[in-house]
C-alpha positions as CSV (number, residue, x, y, z in Angstrom):
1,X,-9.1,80.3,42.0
2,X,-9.5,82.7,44.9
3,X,-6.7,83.9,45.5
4,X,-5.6,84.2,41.6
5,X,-8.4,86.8,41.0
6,X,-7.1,88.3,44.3
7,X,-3.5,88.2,43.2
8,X,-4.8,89.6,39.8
9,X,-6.7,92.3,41.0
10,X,-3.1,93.1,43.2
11,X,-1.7,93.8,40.0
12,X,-4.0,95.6,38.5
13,X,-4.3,98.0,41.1
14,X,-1.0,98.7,41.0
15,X,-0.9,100.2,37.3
16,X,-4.4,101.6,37.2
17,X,-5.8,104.5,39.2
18,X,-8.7,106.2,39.2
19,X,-10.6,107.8,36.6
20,X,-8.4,111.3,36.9
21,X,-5.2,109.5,35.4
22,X,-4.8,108.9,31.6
23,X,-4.2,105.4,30.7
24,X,-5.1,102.5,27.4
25,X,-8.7,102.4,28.0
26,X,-9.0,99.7,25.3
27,X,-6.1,97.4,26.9
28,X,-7.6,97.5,30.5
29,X,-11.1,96.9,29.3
30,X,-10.2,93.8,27.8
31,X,-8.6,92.7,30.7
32,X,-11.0,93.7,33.4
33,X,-13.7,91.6,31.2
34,X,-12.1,88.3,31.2
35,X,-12.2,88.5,35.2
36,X,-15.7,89.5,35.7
37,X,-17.5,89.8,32.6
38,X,-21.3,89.5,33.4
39,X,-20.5,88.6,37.0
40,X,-23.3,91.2,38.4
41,X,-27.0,91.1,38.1
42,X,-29.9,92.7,40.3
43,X,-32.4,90.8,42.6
44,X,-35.4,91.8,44.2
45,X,-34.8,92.3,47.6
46,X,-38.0,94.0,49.4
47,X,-40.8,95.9,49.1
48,X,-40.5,99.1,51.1
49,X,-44.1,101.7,51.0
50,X,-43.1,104.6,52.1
51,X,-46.6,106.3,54.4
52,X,-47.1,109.7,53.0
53,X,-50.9,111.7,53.0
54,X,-52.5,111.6,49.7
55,X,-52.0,115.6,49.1
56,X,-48.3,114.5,48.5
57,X,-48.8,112.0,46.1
58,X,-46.8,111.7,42.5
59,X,-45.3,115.6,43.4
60,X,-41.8,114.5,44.1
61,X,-40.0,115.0,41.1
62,X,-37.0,116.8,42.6
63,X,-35.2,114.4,45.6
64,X,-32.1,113.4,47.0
65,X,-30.3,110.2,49.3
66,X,-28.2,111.2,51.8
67,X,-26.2,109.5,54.6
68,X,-27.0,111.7,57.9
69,X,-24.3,112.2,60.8
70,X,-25.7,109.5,62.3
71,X,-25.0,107.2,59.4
72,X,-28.9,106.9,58.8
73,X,-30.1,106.6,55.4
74,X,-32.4,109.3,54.5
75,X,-34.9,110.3,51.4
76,X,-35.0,114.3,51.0
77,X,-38.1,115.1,48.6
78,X,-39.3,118.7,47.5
79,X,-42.9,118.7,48.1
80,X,-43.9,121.8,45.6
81,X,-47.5,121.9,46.9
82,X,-46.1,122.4,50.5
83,X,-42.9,124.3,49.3
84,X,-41.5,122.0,52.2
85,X,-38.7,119.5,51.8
86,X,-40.2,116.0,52.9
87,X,-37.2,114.0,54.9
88,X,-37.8,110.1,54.7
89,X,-36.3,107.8,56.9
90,X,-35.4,104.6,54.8
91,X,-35.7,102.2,57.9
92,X,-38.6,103.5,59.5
93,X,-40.1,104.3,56.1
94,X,-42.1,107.4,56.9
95,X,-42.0,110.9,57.0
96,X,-39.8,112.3,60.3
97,X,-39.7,115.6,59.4
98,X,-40.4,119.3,57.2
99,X,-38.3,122.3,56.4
100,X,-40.4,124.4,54.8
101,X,-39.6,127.5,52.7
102,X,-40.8,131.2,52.0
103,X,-41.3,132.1,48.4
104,X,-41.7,136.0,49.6
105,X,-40.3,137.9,51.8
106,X,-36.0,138.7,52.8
107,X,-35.7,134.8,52.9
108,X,-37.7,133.9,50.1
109,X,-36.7,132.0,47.5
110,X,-39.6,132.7,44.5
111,X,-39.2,129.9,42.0
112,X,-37.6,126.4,43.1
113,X,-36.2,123.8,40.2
114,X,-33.6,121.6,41.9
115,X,-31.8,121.6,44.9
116,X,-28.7,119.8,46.8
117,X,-28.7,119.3,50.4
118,X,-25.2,119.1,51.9
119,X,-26.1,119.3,55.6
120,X,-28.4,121.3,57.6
121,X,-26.6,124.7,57.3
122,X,-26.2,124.3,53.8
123,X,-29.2,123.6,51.6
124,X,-28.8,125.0,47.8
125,X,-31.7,126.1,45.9
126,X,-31.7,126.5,42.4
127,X,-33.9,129.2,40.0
128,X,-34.1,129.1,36.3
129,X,-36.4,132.0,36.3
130,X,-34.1,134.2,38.6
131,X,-30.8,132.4,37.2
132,X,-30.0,132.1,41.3
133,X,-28.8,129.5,43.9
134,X,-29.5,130.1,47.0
135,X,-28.2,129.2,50.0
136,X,-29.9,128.7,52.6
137,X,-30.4,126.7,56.4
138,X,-33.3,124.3,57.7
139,X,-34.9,127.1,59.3
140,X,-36.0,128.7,56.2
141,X,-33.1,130.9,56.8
142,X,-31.3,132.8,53.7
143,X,-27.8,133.1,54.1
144,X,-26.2,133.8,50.6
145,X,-27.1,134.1,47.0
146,X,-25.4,133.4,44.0
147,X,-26.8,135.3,40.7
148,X,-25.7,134.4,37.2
149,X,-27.4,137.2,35.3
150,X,-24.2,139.4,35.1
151,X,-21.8,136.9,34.8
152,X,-20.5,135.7,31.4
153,X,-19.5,131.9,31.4
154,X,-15.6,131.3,31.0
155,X,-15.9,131.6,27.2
156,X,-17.7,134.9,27.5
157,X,-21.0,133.9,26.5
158,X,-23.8,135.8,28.4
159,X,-27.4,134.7,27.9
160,X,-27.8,131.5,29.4
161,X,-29.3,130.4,32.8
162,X,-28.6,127.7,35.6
163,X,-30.5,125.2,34.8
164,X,-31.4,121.6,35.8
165,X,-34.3,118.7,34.4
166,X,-33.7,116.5,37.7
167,X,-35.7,113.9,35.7
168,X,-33.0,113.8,32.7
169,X,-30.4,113.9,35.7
170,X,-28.0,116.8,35.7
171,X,-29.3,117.9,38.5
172,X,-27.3,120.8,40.7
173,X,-24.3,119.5,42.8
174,X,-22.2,120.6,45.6
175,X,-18.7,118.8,46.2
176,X,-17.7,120.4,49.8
177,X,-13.9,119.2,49.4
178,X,-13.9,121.6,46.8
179,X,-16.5,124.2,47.7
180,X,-17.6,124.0,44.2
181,X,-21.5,123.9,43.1
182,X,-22.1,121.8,40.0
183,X,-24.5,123.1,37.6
184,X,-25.8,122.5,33.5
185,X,-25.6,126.3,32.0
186,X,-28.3,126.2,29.4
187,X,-27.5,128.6,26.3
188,X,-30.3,130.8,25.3
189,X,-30.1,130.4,21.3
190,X,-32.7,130.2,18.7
191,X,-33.0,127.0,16.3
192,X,-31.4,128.3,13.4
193,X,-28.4,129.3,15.1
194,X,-27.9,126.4,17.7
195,X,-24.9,124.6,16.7
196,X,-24.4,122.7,20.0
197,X,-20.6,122.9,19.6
198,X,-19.8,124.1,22.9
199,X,-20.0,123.0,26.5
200,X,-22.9,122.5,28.7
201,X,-21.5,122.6,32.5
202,X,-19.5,124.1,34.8
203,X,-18.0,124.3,38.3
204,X,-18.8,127.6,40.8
205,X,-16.3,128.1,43.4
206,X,-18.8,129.5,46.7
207,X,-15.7,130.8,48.0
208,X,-13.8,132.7,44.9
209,X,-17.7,133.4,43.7
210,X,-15.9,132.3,40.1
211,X,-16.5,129.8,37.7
212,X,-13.4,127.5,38.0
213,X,-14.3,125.1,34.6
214,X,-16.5,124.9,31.4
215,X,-16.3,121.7,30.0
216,X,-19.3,118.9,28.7
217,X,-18.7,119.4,25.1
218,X,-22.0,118.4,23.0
219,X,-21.7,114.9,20.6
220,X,-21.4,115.9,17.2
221,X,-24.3,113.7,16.8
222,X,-26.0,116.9,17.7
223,X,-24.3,119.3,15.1
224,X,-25.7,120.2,11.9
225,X,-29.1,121.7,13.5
226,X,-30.5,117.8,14.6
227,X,-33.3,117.7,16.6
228,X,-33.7,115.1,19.4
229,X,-36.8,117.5,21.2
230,X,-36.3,116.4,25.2
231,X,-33.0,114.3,24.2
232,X,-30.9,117.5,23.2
233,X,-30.4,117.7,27.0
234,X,-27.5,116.5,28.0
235,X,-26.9,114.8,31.6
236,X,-24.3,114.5,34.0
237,X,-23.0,112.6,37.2
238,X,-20.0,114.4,39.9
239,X,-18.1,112.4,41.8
240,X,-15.8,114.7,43.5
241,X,-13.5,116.0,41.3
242,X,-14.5,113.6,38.3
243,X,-17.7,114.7,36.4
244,X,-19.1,112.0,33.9
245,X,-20.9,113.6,30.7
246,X,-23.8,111.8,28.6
247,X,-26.1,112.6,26.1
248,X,-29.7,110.8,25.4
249,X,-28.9,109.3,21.8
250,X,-25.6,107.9,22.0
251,X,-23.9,105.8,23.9
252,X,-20.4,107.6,25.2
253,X,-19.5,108.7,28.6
254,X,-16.9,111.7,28.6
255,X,-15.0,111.9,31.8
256,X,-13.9,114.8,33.4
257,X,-11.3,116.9,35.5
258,X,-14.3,119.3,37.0
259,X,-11.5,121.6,38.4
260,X,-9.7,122.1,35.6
261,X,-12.2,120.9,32.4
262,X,-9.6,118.5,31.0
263,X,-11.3,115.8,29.2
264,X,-9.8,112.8,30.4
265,X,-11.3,110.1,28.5
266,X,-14.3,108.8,27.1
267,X,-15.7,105.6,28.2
268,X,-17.9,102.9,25.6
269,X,-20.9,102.9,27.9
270,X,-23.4,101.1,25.4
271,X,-23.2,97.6,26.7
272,X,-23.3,94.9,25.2
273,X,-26.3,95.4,22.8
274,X,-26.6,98.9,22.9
275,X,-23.6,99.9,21.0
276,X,-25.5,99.7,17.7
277,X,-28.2,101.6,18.8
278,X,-28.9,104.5,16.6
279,X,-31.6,107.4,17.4
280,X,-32.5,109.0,14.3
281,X,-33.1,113.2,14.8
282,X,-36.8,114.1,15.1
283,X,-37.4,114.9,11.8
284,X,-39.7,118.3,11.9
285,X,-38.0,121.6,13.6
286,X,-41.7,123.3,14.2
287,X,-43.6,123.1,17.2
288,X,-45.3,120.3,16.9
289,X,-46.8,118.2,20.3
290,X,-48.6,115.2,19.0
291,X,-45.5,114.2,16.6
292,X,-42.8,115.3,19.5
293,X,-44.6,113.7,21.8
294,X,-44.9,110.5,19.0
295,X,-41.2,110.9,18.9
296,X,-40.6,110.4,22.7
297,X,-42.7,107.5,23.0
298,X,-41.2,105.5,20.8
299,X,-37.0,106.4,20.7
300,X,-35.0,104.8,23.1
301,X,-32.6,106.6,24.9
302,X,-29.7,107.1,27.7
303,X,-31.4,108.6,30.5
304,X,-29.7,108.9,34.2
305,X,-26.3,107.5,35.7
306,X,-26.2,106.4,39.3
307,X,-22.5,105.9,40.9
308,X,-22.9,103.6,44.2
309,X,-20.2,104.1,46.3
310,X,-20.4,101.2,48.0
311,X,-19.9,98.7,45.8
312,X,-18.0,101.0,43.1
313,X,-20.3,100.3,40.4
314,X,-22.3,102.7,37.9
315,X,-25.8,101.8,36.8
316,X,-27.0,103.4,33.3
317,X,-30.3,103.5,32.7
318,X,-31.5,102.8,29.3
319,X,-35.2,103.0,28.2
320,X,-35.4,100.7,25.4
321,X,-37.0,100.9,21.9
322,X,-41.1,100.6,21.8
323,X,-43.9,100.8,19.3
324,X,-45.9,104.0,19.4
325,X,-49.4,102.1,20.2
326,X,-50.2,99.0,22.1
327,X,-52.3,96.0,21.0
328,X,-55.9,98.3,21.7
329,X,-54.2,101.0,19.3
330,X,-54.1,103.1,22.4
331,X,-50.8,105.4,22.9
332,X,-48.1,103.5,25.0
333,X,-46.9,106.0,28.1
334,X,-43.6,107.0,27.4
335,X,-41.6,106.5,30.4
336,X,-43.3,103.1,31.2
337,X,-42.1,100.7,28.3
338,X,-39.8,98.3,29.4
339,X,-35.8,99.7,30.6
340,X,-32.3,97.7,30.6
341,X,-29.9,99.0,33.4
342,X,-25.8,98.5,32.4
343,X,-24.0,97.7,35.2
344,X,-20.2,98.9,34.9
345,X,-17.3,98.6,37.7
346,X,-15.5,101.7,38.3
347,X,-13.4,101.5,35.0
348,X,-16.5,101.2,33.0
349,X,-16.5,97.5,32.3
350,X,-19.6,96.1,31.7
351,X,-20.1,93.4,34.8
352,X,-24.0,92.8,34.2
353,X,-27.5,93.9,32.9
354,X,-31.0,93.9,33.8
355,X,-34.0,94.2,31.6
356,X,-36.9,96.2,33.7
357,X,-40.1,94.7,32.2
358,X,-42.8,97.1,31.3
359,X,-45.2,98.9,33.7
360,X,-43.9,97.9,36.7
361,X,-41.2,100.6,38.3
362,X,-41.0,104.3,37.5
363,X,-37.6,104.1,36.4
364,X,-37.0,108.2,36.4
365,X,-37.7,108.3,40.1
366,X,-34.6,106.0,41.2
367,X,-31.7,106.3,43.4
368,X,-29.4,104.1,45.2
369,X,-28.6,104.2,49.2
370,X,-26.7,101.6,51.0
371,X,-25.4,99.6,48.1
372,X,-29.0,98.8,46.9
373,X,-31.2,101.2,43.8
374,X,-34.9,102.4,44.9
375,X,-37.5,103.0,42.1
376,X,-40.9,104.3,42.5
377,X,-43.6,101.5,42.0
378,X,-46.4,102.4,39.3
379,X,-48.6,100.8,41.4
380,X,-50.9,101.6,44.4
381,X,-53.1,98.5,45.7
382,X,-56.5,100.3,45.3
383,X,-58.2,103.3,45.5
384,X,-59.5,102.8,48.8
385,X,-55.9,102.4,49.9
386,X,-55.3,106.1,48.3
387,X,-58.2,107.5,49.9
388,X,-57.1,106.3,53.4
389,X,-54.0,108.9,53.4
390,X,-52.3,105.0,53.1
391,X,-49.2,104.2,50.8
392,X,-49.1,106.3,48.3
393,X,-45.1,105.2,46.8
394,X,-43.7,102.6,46.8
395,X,-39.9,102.1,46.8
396,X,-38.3,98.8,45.5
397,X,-34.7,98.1,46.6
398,X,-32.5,95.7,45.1
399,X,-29.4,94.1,45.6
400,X,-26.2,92.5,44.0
401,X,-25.8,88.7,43.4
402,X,-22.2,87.7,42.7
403,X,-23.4,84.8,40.7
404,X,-20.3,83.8,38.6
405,X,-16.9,84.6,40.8
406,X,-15.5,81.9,41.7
């Protein structure tokens, strides 16, 4: 049996390639599945507490894994109280080191919103208030600047800003093989005149200083003026030249050239339940926080795609459907309800699915390093444990279980 799902897989590699090639989408889905349908799940592997002082706690919202020269796996967190980046060591599980930043002065860098950390002598910055990325080394040290304020996007439009809601994940990017930076351009447009009929990202060439792509078009499940409050975000995932487009309420991925904007497909990436999964538009346009906030609670939604190169599987991370109160008629938290995560080979197959029960990881703080996904625990063990400058996060990795390969 073996060495027919070797001998299978042969074949198939020889008339599929990657994701940058057209192909029948529907005919090679069908056929991945009956090899490996459901043949993935996720296991607990080990708890890993990561020792940080209790100043830092719950003020990393903006991070990044990274593979060091040393082939090290590393956490890189922006610590906005210290305006430092905090570098984790995965193994040792601590702190190692800070590169702090200046907000004033010729190297300063005033606001800070996301940032991408390529190597030591080339850390991007991004500013939605001074529509800037900066460049910048692990001294503190400015060594370029790239300002959007003047520059129209490729279809002219001017009043927009690099932008990026890391927790929504389309976070800024840098591909080196193609000196491109990776951004979501957010359109400055009032309510009443938002058709969200256009698209949301590009690619920046550092060395042509030129936008080389527009693409990201918006679901039409978005035209017509529909509001989805946070879900009218859309997110987005680059894998070298290929960037993969999703939107909160439904389902799709749209795959991308990022080099040249061609859309070259669009992937089912509901799973196997979630396909009839409809998110109705928050009904009232006006500013309104309790029923927005009502709104949020309760929806489910698409929220972040992880690509782990080491196995060549995606992870989509849903959070489920969930009633607006619990059973003391107290407000459920919005983020901690209970999440599925839709595993998918490289072709997006659907190989497995876990259901994350309530309360127990912060799903939005997750990542994946050495073939295995971290999430933040919601838990701490007690106070006392907080007040001794003890473990303050907690950072779960799991594993893959080929369960039914044979």
């Amino acid at each position: 049996m073996i060495t027919i799902f070797k001998c299978l897989i042969i074949i198939l590699f020889l008339f599929l390639n990657s994701c940058n090639d057209q192909y029948d989408f529907k005919k090679e889905k069908a056929f991945l599945q009956t090899l490996r349908r459901d043949s993935l799940t996720l296991k607990f592997a080990q708890v890993k507490r990561i020792k940080i002082d209790s100043e830092s706690f719950d003020v990393y919202s903006i991070y990044q894994s990274i593979i060091d020269k040393d082939n090290n796996s590393k956490l890189i967190a922006f610590n906005d109280k210290t305006y430092c980046l905090d570098i984790f060591n995965l193994d040792g599980q601590e702190i190692i080191s800070h590169i702090p930043f200046n907000k004033d002065g010729p190297d300063g860098i005033p606001d800070i919103d996301d940032f991408f950390y390529y190597k030591c002598d080339s850390i991007f910055f991004l500013s939605i208030s001074m529509n800037t990325i900066f460049l910048v080394n692990d001294k503190g040290t400015l060594i370029d600047k790239f300002i959007f304020d003047n520059k129209p996007l490729p279809d002219g439009f001017k009043n927009y800003s690099c932008y990026a809601i890391p927790e929504l994940h389309n976070k800024l990017c840098y591909t080196p093989t193609t000196k491109c930076l990776h951004f979501y351009a957010y359109r400055w447009l009032s309510f009443d005149m938002d058709t969200r009929d256009y698209p949301n990202f590009v690619s920046f060439s550092i060395k042509k200083r030129k936008f080389v792509s527009l693409y990201g078009r918006y679901s039409k499940a978005y035209h017509f003026l529909n509001n989805y409050s946070l879900y009218n975000d859309p997110s987005f995932l680059v894998v070298d030249t290929v960037s993969y487009v999703s939107f909160p309420i439904t389902p799709e991925i749209y795959c991308y050239n990022n080099q040249t904007g061609m859309l070259l497909g669009i992937y089912d990436g509901g799973g196997n339940i979630w396909n009839n999964t409809y998110i109705k538009p928050f009904k009232s346009n006006s500013i309104d926080f309790q029923k927005e906030s009502n709104f949020l609670i309760e929806m489910p939604a698409f929220i972040k795609l992880i690509y782990d190169p080491y196995n060549k599987l995606f992870y989509r991370f849903v959070k489920q459907k969930q009633a607006l109160r619990d059973n003391s008629a107290l407000l459920n938290r919005r983020w901690y309800g209970a999440w599925t995560i839709i595993i998918f080979d490289k072709y997006f197959n659907q190989v497995g699915e876990k259901t994350i029960p309530p309360n127990t990881f912060f799903n939005l703080f997750s990542f994946q390093a050495d073939g295995k996904l971290f999430f933040k625990s919601l838990g701490v063990d007690s106070i006392e444990e907080l007040n001794k400058h003890n473990i303050l996060i907690e950072l779960v990795p799991t594993e893959y279980e080929k369960s039914n390969i044979n």
